[in-house]
N, C-alpha and C positions, 0 to 999 in steps of 0.2 A: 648649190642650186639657186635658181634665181628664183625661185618660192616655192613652198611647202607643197608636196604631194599629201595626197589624205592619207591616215592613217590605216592601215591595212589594207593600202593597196598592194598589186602586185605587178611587181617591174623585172625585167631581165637587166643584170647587173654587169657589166664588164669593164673591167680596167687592168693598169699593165703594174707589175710586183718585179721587184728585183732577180724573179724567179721565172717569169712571164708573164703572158698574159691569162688572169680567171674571168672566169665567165659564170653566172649561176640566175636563178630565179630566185627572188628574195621578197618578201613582206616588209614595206616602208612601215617603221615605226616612228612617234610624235618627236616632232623638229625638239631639238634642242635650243637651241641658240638663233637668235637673227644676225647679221653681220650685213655689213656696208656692201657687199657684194651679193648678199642673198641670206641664205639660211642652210644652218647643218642640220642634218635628218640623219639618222640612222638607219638601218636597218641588219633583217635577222636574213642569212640562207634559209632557203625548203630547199632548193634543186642545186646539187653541185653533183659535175660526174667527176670521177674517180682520177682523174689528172689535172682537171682545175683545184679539186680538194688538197693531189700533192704539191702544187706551186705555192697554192696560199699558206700551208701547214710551212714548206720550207721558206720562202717568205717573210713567215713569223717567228721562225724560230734565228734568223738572218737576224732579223731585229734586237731577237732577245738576248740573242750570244753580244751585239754591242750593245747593249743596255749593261750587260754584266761587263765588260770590259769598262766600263767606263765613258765610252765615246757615243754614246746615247745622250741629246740634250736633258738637263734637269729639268726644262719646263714638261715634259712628258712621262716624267717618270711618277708613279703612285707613289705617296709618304708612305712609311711604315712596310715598305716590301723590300726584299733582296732583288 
């Protein structure tokens, strides 16, 4: 983002997953990082219905299956886990 929203606001979130597209209502949590381009923010779901929750669960789990395979980059993987 090209600067910090305040912390516990609330924004409608959407973007597109190897699964489709999720949609939900989320609580911006405190930027993490600045970058040359903007700044990374996190944030948490309140509102997901019940088929943007199954994209992003399969999604994630897309992910995890190549993380365990192997073909997950190592700059993203956490030390100390399988």
């Amino acid at each position: 983002m090209p600067h910090s929203l305040g912390n516990g606001s609330f924004v409608e979130v959407a973007f597109q997953t190897h699964s489709g597209p999720v949609r939900g209502m989320a609580e911006i949590l405190t930027p993490t990082r600045k970058t040359t381009d903007g700044v990374l923010q996190p944030f948490r779901f309140v509102a997901l219905e019940d088929d943007d929750h199954h994209r992003l669960r399969t999604s994630l789990d897309h992910v995890t299956d190549r993380d365990l395979l192997g073909l997950k980059s190592v700059a993203y993987s956490v030390p100390g886990t399988i």
